[in-house]
Steps between C-alpha positions, in 0.01 A plus 500: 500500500213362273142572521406210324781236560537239179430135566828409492637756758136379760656123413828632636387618777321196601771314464685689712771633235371853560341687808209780437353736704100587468412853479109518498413786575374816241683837541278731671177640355498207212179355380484114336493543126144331386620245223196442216481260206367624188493396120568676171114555497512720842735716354292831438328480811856447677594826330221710610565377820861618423351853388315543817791437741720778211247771609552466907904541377625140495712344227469171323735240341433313206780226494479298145581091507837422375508314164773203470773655644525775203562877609340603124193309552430582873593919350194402245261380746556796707484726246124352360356521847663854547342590203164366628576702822509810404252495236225422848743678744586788268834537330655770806460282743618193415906395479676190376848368659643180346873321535626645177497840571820668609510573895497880452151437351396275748572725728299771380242280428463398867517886604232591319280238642642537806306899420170657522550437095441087432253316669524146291875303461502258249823284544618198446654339786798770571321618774471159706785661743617836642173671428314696807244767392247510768217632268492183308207313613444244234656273337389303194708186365362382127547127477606485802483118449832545338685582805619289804398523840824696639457771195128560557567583854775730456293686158216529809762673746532770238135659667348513845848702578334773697181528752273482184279199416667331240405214242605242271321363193624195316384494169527153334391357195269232420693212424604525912608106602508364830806571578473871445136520682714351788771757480270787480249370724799483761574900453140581508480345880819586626750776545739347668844424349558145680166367443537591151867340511343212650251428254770581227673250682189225448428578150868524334704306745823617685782438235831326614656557853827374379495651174348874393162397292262717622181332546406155370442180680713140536793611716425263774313117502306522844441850595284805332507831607261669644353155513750342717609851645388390893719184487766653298523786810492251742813303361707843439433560908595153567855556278580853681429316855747249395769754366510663824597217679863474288736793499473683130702819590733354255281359238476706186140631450476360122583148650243550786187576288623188229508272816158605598323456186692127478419405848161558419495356132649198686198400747294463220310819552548653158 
């Protein structure tokens, strides 16, 4: 189960080597999470906002960008903007979680925020999964032009977890290129995980079928996905109509889905 599928595995699926059900539908009582971009400039006026949501009871999270990979610089970035936090939010009610702390402190970390106690998180991205605190009702991702497409949208999932309006503010720098005005552009107008996957899909390309890259483009010669996607679903129909016809209660299932993806290499359509 995926909320945000990764180009490769929406390739897959299109080319029939996986099949995926479509759940589309919000649990009960959920609002749409509004989706803003901001840059460094707005940031004071994105923490009084912040403030004013603290004193109706709601909880905030601050998630800092991550920093080449390095757990010791992405622990110093959080730590300068917790710093900054709690010298606007006030020191009591403002907590920082990163990935080097042991899980007993984690823990009690997430307890306390999970309290009446701390209203402000400052993380790094530890708490991308397994995180459901229904008082949390914004979320705001610094440079968010540092993260893909899949990672924004499952930071974002971290709110809007009860019947509360929730919100998420992408913060980016700016020295934003194209590429990440496209990516954030595409979070800011949608909330859905397969038209996010989709243009994930367009913008870093689905990786290999027959191999395990992950996204990337120049698997096949004639065909693009989504580009091609129609045809492509057209020809995977035509191979299962012509499957039926022969007896495969034998066949092993390996073999099967090779045999497809060769048949249709073969008529030129990839």
């Amino acid at each position: 189960m995926s909320a945000t599928p990764i180009p490769r595995s929406l390739a897959l699926s299109a080319y029939g080597d996986m099949d995926y059900a479509i759940i589309n539908e919000k649990p009960a009582m959920r609002k749409s999470i509004k989706t803003y971009l901001r840059d460094d400039r707005s940031l004071k006026k994105i923490y009084e906002f912040v403030k004013s949501r603290i004193v109706e009871g709601e909880k905030c999270f601050i998630i800092t960008p991550l920093v080449e990979e390095s757990e010791k610089m992405d622990l110093r970035a959080a730590t300068e903007v917790y710093e900054r936090a709690k010298s606007f939010f006030g020191e009591e009610k403002v907590l920082l979680l990163h990935g080097r702390m042991k899980e007993k402190e984690k823990d009690s970390i997430m307890k306390e925020f999970s309290s009446e106690k701390g209203a402000v998180l400052v993380s790094t991205t530890v708490v991308e999964v397994g995180v459901d605190i229904p008082e949390a009702t914004v979320m705001i991702i610094k440079n968010a032009e540092r993260f893909g497409i899949a990672q924004l949208h499952q930071l974002r999932g971290r709110v809007g977890r009860g019947d509360l309006q929730s919100y998420c503010i992408l913060v980016h720098s700016d020295n934003l290129s194209k590429t990440g005005q496209l990516r954030l552009r595409a979070l800011e107008s949608s909330d859905d995980g397969f038209v996010l996957a989709d243009e994930d899909l367009k913008q870093r390309g689905a990786g290999d079928v027959f191999g395990s890259r992950q996204h990337g483009f120049g698997t096949f010669i004639y065909t693009r996905i989504p580009a091609d996607k129609d045809i492509i679903e057209k020809i995977k129909e035509s191979v299962d109509a012509y499957f039926k016809i022969i007896d495969l209660v034998n066949i092993d299932e390996k073999l099967l889905c090779f045999t497809k993806k060769m048949i249709i290499g073969k008529h030129g359509v990839l």
